[in-house]
C-alpha positions as CSV (number, residue, x, y, z in Angstrom):
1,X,0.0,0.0,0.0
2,X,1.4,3.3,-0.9
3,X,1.6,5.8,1.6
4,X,1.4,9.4,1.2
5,X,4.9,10.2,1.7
6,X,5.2,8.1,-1.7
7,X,4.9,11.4,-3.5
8,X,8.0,12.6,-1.7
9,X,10.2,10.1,-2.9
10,X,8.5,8.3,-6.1
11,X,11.6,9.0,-8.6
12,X,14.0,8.4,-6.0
13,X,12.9,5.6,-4.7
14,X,12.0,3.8,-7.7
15,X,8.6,2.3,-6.1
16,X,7.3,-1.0,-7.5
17,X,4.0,-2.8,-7.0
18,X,3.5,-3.2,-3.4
19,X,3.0,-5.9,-1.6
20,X,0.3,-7.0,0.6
21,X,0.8,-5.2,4.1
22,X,2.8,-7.2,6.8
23,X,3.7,-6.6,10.3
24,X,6.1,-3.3,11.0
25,X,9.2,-3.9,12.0
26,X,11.7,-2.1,14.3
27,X,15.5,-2.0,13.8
28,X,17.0,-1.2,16.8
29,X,21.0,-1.0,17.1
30,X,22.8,-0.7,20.6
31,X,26.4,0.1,19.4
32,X,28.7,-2.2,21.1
33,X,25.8,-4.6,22.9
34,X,27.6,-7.6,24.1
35,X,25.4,-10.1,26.0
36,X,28.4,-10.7,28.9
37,X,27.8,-7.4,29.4
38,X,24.1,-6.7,29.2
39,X,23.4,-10.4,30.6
40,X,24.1,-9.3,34.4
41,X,22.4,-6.3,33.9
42,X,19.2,-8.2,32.6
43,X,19.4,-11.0,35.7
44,X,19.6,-7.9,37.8
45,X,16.2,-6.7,36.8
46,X,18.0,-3.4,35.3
47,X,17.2,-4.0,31.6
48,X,13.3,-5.0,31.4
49,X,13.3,-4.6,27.5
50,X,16.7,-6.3,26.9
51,X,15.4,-9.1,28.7
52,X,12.2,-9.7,26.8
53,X,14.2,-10.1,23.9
54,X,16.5,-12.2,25.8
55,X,14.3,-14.6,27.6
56,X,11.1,-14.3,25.2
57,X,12.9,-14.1,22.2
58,X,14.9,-15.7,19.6
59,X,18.4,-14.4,20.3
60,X,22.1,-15.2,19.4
61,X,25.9,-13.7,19.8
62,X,26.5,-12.0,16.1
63,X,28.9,-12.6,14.2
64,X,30.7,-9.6,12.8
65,X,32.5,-9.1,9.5
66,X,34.2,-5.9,10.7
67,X,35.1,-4.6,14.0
68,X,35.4,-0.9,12.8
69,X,31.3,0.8,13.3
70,X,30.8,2.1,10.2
71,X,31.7,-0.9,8.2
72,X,29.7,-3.4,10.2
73,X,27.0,-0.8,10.6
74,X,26.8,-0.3,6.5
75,X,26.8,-4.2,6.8
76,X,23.8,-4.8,9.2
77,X,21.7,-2.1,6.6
78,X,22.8,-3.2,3.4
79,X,23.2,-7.2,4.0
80,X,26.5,-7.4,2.4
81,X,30.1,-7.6,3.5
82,X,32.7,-3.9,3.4
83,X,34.3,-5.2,0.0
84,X,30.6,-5.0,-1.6
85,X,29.5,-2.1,-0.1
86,X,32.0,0.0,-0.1
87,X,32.7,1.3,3.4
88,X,36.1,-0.1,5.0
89,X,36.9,1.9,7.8
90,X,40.9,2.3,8.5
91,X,42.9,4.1,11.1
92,X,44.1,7.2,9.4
93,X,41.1,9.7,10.9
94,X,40.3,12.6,8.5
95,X,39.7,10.9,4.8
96,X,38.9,7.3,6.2
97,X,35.5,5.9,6.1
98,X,34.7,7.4,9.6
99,X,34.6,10.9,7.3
100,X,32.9,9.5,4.3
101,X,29.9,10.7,2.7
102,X,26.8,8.9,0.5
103,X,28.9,8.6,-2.0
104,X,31.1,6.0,-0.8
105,X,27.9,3.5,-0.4
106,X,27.9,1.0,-3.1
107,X,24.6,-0.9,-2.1
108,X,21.3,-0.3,-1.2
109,X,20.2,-0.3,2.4
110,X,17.5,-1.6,3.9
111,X,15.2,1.4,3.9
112,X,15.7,1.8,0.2
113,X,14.3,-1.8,-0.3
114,X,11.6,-1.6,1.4
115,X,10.6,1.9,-0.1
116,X,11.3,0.6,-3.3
117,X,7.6,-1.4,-2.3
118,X,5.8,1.4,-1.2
119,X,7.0,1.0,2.4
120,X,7.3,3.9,4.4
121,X,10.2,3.5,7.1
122,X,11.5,6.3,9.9
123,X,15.1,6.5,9.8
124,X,16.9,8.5,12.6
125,X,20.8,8.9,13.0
126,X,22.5,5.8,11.3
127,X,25.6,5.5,10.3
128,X,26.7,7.6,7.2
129,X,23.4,9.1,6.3
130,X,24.3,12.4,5.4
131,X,23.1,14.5,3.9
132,X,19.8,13.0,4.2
133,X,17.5,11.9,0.8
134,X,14.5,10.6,-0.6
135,X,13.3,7.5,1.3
136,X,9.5,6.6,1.7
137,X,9.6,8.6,4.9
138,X,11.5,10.4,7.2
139,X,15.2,10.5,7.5
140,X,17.1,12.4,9.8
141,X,21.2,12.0,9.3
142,X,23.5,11.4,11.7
143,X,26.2,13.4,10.7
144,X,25.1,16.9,10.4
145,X,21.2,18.4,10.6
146,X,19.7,17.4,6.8
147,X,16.6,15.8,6.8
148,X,14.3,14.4,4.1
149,X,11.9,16.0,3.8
150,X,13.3,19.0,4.0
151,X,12.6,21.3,7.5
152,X,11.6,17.6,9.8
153,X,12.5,18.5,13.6
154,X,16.2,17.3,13.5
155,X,17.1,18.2,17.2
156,X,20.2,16.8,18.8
157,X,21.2,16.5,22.4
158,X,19.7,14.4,25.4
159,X,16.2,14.3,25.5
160,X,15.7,11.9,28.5
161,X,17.0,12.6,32.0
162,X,19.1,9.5,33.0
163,X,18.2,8.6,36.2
164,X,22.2,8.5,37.7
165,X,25.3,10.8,37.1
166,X,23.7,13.0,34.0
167,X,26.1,15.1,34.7
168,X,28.6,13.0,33.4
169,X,26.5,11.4,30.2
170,X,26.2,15.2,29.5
171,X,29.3,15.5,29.6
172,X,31.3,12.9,28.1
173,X,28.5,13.1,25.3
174,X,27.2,9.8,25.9
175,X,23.7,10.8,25.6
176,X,20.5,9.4,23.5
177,X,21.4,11.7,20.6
178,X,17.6,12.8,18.9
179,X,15.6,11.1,21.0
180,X,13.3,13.7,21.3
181,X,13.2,13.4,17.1
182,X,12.5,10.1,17.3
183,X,9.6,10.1,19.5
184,X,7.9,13.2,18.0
185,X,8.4,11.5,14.6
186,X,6.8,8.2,15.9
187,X,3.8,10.2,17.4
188,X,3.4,12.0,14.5
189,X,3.0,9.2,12.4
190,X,1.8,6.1,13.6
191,X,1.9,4.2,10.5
192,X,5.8,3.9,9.5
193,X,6.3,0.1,8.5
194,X,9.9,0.2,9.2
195,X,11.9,2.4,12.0
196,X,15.4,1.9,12.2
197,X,17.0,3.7,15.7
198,X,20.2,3.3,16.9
199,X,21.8,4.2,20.1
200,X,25.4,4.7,20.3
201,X,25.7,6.1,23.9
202,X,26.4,2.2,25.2
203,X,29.5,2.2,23.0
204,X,30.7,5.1,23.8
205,X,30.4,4.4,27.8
206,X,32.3,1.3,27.3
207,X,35.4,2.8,25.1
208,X,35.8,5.2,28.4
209,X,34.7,3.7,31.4
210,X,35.3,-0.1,30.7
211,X,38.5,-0.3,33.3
212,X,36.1,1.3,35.4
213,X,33.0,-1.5,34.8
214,X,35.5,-4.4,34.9
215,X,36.7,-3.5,38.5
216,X,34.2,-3.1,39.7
217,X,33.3,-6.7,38.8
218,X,36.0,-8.0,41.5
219,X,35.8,-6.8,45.2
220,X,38.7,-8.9,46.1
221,X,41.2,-6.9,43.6
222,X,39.9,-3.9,45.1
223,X,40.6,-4.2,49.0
224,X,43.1,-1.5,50.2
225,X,42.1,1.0,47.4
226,X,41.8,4.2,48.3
227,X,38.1,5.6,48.9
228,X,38.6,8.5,45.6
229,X,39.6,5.5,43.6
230,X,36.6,3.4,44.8
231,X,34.2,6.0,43.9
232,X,35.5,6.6,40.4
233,X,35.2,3.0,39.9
234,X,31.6,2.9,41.2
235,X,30.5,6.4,39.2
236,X,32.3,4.8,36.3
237,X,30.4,1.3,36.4
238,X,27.0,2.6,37.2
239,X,27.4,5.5,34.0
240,X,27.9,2.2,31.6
241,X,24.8,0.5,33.4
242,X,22.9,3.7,32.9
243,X,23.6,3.7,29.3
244,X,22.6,0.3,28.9
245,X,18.9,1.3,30.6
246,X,19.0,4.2,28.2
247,X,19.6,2.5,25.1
248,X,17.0,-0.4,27.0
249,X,13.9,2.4,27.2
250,X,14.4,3.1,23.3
251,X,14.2,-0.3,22.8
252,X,11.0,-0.3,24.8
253,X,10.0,2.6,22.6
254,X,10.4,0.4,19.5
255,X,8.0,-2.1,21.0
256,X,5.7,0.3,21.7
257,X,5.4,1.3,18.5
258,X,5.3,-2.2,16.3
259,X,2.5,-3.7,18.8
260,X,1.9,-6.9,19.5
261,X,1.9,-7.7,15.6
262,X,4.7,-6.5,14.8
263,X,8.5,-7.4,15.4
264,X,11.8,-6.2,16.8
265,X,15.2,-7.0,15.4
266,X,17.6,-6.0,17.6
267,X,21.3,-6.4,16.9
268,X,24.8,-4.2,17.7
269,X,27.5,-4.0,15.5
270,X,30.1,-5.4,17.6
271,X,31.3,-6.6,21.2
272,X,33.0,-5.1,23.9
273,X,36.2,-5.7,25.7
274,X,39.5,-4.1,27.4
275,X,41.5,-2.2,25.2
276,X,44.9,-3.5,24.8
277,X,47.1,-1.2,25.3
278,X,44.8,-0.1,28.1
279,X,45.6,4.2,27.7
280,X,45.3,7.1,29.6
281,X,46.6,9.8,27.7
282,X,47.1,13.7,28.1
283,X,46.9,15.8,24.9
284,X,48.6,19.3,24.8
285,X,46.3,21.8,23.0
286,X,47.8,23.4,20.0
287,X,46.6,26.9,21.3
288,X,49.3,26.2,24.1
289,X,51.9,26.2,21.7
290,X,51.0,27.6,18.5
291,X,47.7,28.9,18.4
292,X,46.5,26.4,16.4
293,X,43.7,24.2,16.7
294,X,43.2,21.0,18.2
295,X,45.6,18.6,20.1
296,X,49.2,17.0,19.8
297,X,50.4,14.0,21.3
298,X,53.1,13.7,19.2
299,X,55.1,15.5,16.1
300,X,57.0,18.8,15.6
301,X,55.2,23.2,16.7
302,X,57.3,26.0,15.0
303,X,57.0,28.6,18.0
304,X,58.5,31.6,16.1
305,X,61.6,30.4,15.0
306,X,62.3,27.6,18.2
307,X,60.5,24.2,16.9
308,X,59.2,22.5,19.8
309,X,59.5,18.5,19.4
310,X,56.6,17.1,21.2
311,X,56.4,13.1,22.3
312,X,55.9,11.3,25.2
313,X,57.0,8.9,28.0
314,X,54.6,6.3,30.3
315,X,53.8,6.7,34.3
316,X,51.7,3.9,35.6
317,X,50.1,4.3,39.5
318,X,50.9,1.8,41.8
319,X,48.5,0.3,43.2
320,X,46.5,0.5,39.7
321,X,42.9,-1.6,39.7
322,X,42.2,-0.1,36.6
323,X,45.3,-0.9,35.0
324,X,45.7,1.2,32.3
325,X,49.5,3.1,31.8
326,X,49.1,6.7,30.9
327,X,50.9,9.0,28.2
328,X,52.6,11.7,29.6
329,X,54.0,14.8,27.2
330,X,57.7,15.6,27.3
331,X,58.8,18.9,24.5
332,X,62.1,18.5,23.8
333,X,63.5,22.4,22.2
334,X,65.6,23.5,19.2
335,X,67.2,26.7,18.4
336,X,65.9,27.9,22.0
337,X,69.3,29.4,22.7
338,X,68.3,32.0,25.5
339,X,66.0,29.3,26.8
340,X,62.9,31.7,26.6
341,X,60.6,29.7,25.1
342,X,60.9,27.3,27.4
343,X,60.8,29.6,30.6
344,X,57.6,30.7,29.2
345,X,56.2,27.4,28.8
346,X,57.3,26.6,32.6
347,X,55.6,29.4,33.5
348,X,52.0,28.9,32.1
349,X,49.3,27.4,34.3
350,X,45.5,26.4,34.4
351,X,43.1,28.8,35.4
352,X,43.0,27.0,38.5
353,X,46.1,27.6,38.8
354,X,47.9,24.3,37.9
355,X,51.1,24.3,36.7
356,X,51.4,22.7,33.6
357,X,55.6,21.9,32.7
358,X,58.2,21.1,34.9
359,X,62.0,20.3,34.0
360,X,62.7,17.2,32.5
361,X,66.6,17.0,31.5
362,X,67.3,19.6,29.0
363,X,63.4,20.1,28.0
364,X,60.3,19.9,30.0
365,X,57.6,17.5,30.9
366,X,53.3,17.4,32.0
367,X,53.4,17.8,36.1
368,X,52.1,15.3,38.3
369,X,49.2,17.6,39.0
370,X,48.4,17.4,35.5
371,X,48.8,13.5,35.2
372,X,46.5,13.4,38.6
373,X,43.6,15.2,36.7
374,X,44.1,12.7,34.1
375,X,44.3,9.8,36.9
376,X,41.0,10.7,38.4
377,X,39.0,11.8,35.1
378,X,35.8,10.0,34.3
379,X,35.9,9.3,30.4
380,X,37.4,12.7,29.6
381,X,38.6,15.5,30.3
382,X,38.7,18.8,28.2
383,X,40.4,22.0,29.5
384,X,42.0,25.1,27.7
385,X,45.3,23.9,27.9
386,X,45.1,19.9,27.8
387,X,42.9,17.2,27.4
388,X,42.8,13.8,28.5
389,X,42.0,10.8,26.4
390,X,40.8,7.4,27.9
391,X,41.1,4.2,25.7
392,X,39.6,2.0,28.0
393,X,37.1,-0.5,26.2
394,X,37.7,-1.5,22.5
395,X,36.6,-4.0,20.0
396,X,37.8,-6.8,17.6
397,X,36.4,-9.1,15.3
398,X,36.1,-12.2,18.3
399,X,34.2,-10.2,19.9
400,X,30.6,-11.0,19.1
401,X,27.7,-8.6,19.3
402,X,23.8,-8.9,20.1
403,X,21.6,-10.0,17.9
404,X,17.3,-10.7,18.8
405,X,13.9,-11.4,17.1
406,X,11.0,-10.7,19.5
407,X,7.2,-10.9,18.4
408,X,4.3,-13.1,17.8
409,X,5.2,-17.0,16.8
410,X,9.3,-16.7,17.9
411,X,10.5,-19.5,19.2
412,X,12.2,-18.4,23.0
413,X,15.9,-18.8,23.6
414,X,18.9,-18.6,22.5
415,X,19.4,-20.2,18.6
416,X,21.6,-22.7,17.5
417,X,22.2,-20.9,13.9
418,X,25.0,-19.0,13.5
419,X,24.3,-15.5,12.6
420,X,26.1,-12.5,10.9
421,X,25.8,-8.7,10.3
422,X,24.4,-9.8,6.7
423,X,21.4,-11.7,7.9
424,X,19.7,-8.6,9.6
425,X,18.3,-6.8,6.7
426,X,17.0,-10.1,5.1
427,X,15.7,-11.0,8.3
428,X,13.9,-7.8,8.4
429,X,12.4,-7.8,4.8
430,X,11.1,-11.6,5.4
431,X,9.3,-10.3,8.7
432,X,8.0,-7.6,6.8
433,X,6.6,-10.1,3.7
434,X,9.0,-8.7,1.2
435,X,11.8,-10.6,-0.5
436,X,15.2,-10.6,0.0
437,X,17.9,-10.3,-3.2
438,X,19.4,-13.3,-4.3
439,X,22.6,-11.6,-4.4
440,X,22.7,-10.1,-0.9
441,X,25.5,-12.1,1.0
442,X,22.7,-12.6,4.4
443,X,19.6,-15.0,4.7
444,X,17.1,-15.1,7.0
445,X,16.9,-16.5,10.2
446,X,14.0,-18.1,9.8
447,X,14.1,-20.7,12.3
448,X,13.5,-17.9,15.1
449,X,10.1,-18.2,14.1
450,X,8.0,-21.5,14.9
451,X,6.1,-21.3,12.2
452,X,8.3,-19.6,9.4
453,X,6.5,-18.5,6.2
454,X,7.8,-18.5,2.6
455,X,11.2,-16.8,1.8
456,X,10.5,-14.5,-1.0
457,X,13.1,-13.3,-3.3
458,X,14.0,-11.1,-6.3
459,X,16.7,-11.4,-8.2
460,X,18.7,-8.0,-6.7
461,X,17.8,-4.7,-5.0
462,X,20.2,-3.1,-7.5
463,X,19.4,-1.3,-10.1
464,X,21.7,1.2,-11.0
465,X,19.4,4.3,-9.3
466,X,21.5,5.3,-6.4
467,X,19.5,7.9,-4.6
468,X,21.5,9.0,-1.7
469,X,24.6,10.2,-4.6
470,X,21.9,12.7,-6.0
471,X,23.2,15.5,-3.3
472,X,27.3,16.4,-2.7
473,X,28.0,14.6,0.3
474,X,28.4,17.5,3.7
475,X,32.2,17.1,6.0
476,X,31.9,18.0,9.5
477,X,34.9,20.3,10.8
478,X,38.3,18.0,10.5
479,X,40.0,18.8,13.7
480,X,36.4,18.0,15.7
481,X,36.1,14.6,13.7
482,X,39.9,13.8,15.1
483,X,38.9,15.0,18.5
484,X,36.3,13.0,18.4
485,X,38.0,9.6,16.7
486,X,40.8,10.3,19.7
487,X,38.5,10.4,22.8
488,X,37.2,6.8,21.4
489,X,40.3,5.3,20.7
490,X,40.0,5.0,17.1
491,X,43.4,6.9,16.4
492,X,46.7,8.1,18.4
């Protein structure tokens, strides 16, 4: 049945004959959902949603086909691998995937599919959705404020009060980004077949705060810390719980909205674990030196005609339950021959009136008092002068995200069948009555369902008409996309 935002995006969208109507389905993604984490959370009554899926529902540990997000997260929407569809995330920051516009997707997406039927779908701050395009609905991208159509309520920020520390989600930025959008769309239109929300905040938590959840996981290790340390660990570990709930009441949201005829597929794009090197690491701001934008951690600062070598050296607390090692800045000076660039570097301080050098051999080094404020930080720090990066939680390809079906006729518990990124968006288009492509590199998993209807199919989704290239693709600012990639530990 064709809805009336059909006329928004018929040449876009390339709409066939629809199908008959099926149930609506929500997508909902919980960036870096790992059951051994959410599973404790769950048995301790914290996650009520989580552990419908869990205990009601068909569930499984995904298999990923990329630890990097926006591959895996291009993989979940598209049902095929990073070599097919185009997005393979590397480490070099500014120009990698983690920068790249529409026009590095190579495959249709999920939503595109099923508008392609007359589907309408709601689709709210994915991955590399910018700028936003003809769908059958509403988009709203994630990076930056377009929306199709044109003028829908794109509001950022934190929308729901977390019920501990939102002081701290606030600021570390770990918030439920447009969740106000998402319910004001879903209000406003009761009808969407499709709605696709992800939550990101979990993963962000964990990258930070990890050190922090693990200890506090073992009492034993942590007999004869100090009481500041204890709390830190405790403030840490209840912030990544409290992102879980957050991420939990969209989720609760999403089955709201699809009804007791509809169907949830729930699913994260990758695990969670400790990050190896386990990093603390203070950043010098450029402004310090140069005026400049931005941090350094490493590399060469012309001050006038003095060059200022900056690189570091490692301090590790003793006792230290969180176990991490932190990177301390040491400036090392050439053609400084009166030595005044460096007496003037010894002499700056904080506002609070921290000093930030002292001597270190012929050049100078970050004080303890600075290393301290990066010791106790919660996630981050950000100041005039420095900032301080935690690379606390991290991800590889063993380790296995979330993946769920929960609705009428799924058979409860966990499933034998192995399944990967790929099989979510053919999962979602069987539950929805609509076929899958033949050439997509997923299949359903129809045996979460105990009575699993006919797999429809169509030869490919791909037909040459690539909607989302009809726009030039929008950059955020470079030095706050590094900032950014830094704080989660996705580049020195």
């Amino acid at each position: 049945m064709l809805t009336l935002l059909s006329l928004f995006a018929v040449t876009a969208c390339d709409i066939g004959p629809a199908y008959p109507d099926g149930p609506k389905v929500a997508l909902v993604g919980i960036d870096g959902g790992d059951w051994d984490i959410l599973d404790p959370m769950i048995e301790r009554g914290h996650l009520p949603n989580l552990a419908k899926v869990r205990h009601d529902g068909c569930s499984a540990r995904l298999i990923i086909d990329s630890a990097q997000s926006p591959n895996s997260w291009t993989s979940i929407a598209t049902g095929h691998h990073p070599e097919e569809h185009g997005i393979q995330q590397d480490n070099s920051g500014v120009g990698g995937s983690f920068g790249a516009g529409q026009d590095k997707v190579k495959k249709h997406r999920v939503w595109d599919m099923t508008s392609r039927w007359g589907r309408s779908a709601l689709v709210i701050n994915y991955w590399i959705t910018a700028p936003a395009y003809a769908i059958n609905g509403v988009m709203l991208a994630r990076e930056g404020d377009s929306t199709f159509p044109p003028g829908v309520d794109a509001k950022r920020g934190m929308d729901i009060e977390p019920k501990v520390h939102a002081e701290h989600i606030r600021r570390m930025g770990v918030g439920l980004l447009r969740s106000g959008s998402m319910q004001l769309q879903m209000g406003n239109n009761p009808d969407f077949d499709l709605i696709v929300l992800p939550f990101y905040g979990h993963d962000q938590s964990l990258h930070m705060l990890y050190s922090e959840w693990a200890a506090a996981q073992d009492p034993k290790a942590l007999e004869g810390v100090d009481e500041a340390r204890l709390a830190q660990i405790q403030t840490g570990f209840e912030i990544v719980e409290e992102t879980a709930r957050l991420g939990d009441t969209m989720l609760g949201w999403a089955m709201d909205y699809v009804g007791d005829d509809g169907y949830i597929v729930l699913f994260s794009d990758h695990g969670h674990t400790q990050a190896s090197p386990n990093e603390r690491r203070v950043a010098l701001n450029r402004s310090l030196l140069d005026g400049q934008r931005g941090t350094i951690e490493n590399g060469d600062v012309k001050m006038g005609s003095v060059t200022v070598k900056v690189t570091h050296t490692f301090w590790k607390p003793s006792p230290n339950p969180l176990n991490y090692r932190m990177r301390v800045p040491v400036l090392k000076f050439t053609g400084d021959d009166d030595g005044a660039v460096k007496a003037s570097l010894l002499a700056r301080k904080t506002s609070d009136g921290v000093q930030i050098f002292e001597e270190s051999g012929a050049g100078l080094k970050a004080t303890q008092a600075v290393v301290d404020i990066c010791d106790t930080t919660l996630g981050k720090y950000e100041g005039a002068e420095f900032s301080c990066f935690v690379n606390s939680g991290s991800h590889g390809l063993e380790d296995l995200g979330i993946f769920g079906v929960y609705g009428p006729g799924v058979v409860a518990g966990e499933t034998t069948v192995d399944v990967e990124t790929v099989d979510v968006t053919p999962t979602a288009l069987w539950l929805m009555n609509l076929p899958t492509g033949e050439d997509l590199a997923g299949s359903p998993i129809t045996p979460c369902l105990s009575a699993p209807h006919e797999v429809l199919t169509i030869p490919t989704y791909e037909n040459g008409n690539m909607p989302w290239t009809t726009q030039p693709p929008e950059f955020g600012d470079d030095v706050e996309l590094q900032e950014w990639l830094k704080s989660m530990g996705y580049m020195d």
